[in-house]
C-alpha positions in Angstrom: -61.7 82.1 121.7 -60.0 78.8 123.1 -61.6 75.9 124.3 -60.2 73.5 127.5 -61.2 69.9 126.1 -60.1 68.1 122.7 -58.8 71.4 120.8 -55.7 71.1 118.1 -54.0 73.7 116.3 -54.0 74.4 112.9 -51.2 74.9 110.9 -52.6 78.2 108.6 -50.3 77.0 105.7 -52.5 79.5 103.1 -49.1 79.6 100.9 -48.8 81.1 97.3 -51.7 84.3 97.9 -51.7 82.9 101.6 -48.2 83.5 101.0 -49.5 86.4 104.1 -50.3 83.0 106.5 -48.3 80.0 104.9 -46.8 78.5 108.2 -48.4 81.9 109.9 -51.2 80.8 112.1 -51.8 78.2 114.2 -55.2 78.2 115.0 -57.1 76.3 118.2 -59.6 73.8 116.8 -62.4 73.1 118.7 -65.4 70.8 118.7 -68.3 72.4 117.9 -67.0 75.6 117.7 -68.3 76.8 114.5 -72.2 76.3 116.0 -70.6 78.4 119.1 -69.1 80.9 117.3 -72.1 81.7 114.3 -75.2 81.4 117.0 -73.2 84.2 119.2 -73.1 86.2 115.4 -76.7 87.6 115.4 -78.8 87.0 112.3 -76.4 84.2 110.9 -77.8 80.7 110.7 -75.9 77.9 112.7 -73.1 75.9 110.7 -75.1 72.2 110.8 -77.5 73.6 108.3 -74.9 74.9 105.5 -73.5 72.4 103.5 -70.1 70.2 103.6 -66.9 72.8 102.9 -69.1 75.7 101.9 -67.8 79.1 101.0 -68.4 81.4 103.8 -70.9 84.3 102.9 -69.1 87.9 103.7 -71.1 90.9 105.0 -70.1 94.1 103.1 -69.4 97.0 105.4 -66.5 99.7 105.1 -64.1 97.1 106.3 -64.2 95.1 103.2 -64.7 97.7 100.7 -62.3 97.4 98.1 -62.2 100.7 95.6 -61.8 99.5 92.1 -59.5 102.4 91.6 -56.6 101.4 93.6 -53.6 100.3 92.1 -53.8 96.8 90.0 -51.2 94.2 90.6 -49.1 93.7 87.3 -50.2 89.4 86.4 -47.5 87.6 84.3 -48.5 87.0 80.6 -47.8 83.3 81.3 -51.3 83.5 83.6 -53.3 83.5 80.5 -52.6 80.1 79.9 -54.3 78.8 83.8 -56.9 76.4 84.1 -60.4 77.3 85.1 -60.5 77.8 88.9 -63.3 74.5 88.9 -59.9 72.3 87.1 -57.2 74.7 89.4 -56.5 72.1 92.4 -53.6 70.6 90.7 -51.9 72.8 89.2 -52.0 75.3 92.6 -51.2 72.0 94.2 -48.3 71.5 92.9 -47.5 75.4 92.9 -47.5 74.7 96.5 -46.2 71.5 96.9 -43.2 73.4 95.3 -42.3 75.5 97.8 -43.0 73.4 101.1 -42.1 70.0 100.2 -44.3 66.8 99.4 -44.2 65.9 103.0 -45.7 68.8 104.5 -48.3 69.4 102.0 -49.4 65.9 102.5 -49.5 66.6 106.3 -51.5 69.9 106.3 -53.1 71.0 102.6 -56.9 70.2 101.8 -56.0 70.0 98.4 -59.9 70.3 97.7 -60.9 73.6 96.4 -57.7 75.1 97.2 -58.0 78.6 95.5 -61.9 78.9 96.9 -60.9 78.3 100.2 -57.6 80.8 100.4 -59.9 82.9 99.6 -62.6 82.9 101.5 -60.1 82.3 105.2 -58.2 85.4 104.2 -61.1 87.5 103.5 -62.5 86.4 107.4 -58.9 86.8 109.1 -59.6 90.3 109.9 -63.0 90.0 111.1 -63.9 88.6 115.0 -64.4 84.8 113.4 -62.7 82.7 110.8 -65.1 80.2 110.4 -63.7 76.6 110.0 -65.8 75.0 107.2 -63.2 76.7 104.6 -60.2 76.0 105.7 -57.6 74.8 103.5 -55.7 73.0 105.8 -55.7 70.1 108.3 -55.8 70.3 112.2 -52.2 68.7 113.3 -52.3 67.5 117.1 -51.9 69.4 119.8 -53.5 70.9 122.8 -53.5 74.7 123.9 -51.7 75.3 126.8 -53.1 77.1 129.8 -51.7 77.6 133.4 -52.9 79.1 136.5 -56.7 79.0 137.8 -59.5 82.1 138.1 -57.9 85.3 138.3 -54.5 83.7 137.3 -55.7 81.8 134.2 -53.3 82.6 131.4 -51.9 81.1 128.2 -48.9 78.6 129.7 -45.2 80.1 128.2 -44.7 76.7 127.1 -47.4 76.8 124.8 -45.6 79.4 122.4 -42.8 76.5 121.4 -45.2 74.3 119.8 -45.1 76.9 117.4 -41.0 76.7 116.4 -41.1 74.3 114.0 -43.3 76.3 111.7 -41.6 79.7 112.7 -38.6 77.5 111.4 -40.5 76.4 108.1 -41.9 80.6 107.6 -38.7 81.7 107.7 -36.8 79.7 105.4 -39.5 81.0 102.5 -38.4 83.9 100.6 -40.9 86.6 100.2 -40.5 87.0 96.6 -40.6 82.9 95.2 -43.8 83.4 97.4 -45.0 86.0 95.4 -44.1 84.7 92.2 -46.2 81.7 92.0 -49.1 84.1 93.6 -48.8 86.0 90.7 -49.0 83.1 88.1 -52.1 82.2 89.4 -53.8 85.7 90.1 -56.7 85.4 87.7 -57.8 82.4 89.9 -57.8 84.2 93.1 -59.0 87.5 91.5 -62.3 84.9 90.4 -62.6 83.2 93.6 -62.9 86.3 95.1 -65.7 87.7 93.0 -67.7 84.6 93.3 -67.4 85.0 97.4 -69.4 88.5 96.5 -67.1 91.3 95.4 -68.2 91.6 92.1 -65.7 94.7 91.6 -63.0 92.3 92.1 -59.3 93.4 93.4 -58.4 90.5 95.5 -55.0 92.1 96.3 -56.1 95.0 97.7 -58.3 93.0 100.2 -54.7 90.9 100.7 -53.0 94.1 101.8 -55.5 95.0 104.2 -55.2 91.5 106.0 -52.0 92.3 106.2 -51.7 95.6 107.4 -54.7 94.1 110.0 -52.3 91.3 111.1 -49.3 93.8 111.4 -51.4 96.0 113.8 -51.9 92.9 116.4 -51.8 93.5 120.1 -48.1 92.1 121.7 -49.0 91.7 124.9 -46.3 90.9 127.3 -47.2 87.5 129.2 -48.7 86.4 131.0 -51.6 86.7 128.8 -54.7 86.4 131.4 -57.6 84.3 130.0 -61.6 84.3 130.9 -63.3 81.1 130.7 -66.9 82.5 131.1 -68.7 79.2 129.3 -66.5 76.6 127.5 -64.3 78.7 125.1 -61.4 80.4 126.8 -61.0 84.4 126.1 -59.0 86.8 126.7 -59.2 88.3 130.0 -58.5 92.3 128.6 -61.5 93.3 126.6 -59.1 95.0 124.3 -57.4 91.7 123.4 -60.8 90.3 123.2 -62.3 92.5 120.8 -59.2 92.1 118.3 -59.5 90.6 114.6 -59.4 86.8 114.8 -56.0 87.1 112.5 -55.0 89.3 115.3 -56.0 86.4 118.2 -54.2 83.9 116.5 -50.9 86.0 116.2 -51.0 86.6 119.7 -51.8 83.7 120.9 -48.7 82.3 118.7 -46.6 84.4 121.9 -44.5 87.6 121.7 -41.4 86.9 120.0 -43.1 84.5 117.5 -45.4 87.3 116.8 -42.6 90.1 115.9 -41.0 87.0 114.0 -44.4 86.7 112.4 -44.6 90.3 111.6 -41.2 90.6 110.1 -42.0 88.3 107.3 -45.2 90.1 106.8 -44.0 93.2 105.8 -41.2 91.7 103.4 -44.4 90.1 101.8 -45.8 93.2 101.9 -42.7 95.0 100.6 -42.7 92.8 97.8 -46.2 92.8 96.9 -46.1 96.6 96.6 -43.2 96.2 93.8 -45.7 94.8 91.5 -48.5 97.4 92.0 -49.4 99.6 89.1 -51.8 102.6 89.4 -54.6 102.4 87.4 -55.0 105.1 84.9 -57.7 108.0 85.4 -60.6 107.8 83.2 -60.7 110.5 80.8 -63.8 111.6 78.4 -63.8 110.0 74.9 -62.8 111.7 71.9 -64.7 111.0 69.0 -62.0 111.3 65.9 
């Protein structure tokens, strides 16, 4: 969903494990969109009564069931050696700072909670919302784009350049520095992720299935026809409508920033899968 009045775009810089969004997604910041979006959500309670940057509760259901049995992802030794995930904001800060410069992690990293917050906007990108309270990363200016009226409302072709710059920034980031630091700091995301409510853990599986979600966006052609039923803009074709919000962002992002999008996806994903392991089949115990 879009809204018309005072939105901005955020910069989805989710780097190291976000190494799947770092520079990914722009997403449309609204006011008073996370009361919009959770009242629409039937049986959730509205955003003003959680508390300031809160981790966002997941529902279990077949989409996010993990199987403790897939293959484990092979963690440095050196990972022993992390802080505790309550102490991890510097050291994943700098981790980050790293690889996209002091400048732009200044301009878009809520270097609050870092690992906690990854987390938690990952493990919503393939549902319909991404609540905002977690975020890890500051709205930059900038207004969606729109042209046309009624039946010919659609997403103006201007609007996909805003997103160059990033696209720019995305690509220059090899796939496997990426995944390097995000296997240093594993263990943290790995605990993160329990504490959200997976107790069996396996962070990385959940990873690849936002990435495989992301990689199996929509690319409509344009023009992209938009509804406007209330305040929020949506998409016109129920199909686009009733995508993953990971999926909305990508194609609001435009076509060829999309594929572009997708490319780098799957070398993540390519290089991800190099560090998998099977884990071994339990056998019965031998007494000796």
């Amino acid at each position: 969903m879009m809204r018309k009045v005072d939105s901005v775009e955020i910069v989805a810089m989710i780097v190291v494990v976000t190494a799947i969004v770092l520079a990914l997604l722009n997403w449309e910041r609204v006011v008073h969109f996370t009361e919009y979006a959770i009242q629409r959500t039937a049986g959730t309670p509205p955003a003003a009564s959680a508390p300031a940057m809160p981790v966002v509760p997941v529902t279990r259901g077949a989409s996010n069931a993990v199987s403790a049995a897939q293959p484990q992802l092979q963690v440095p030794a050196t990972s022993a050696s992390l802080p505790t995930l309550e102490h991890s904001d510097s050291a994943i800060g700098k981790a980050i700072e790293s690889i996209i410069g002091r400048s732009a992690f200044a301009q878009w990293v809520v270097p609050h909670r870092l690992i906690v917050h990854i987390v938690s906007t990952l493990d919503n990108l393939p549902r319909q919302q991404a609540p905002v309270q977690a975020w890890p990363v500051k709205p930059v200016p900038g207004s969606f784009q729109v042209s046309g009226h009624g039946a010919t409302l659609a997403i103006a072709q201007g609007n996909a350049a805003r997103y160059a710059p990033y696209l720019q920034i995305l690509q220059s980031l090899g796939a496997q520095r990426l995944v390097s630091v995000y296997l240093d700091f594993y263990p943290l995301f790995e605990q993160a992720y329990k504490e959200l409510g997976y107790p069996s853990g396996n962070f990385n599986a959940r990873l690849l299935v936002v990435i495989d979600n992301l990689l199996a966006a929509p690319e409509p052609q344009a023009p992209i026809l938009l509804a406007q039923p209330h305040v929020l803009y949506t998409y016109a074709d129920s199909t686009l409508e009733s995508a993953s919000a990971g999926q909305k962002i990508l194609m609001r992002m435009g076509l060829r920033n999309e594929q572009a999008v997708k490319s780098w996806l799957r070398q993540i994903k390519a290089e991800l899968m190099q560090h998998l392991q099977a884990t071994p089949a339990s056998s019965p115990r031998t007494e000796p």
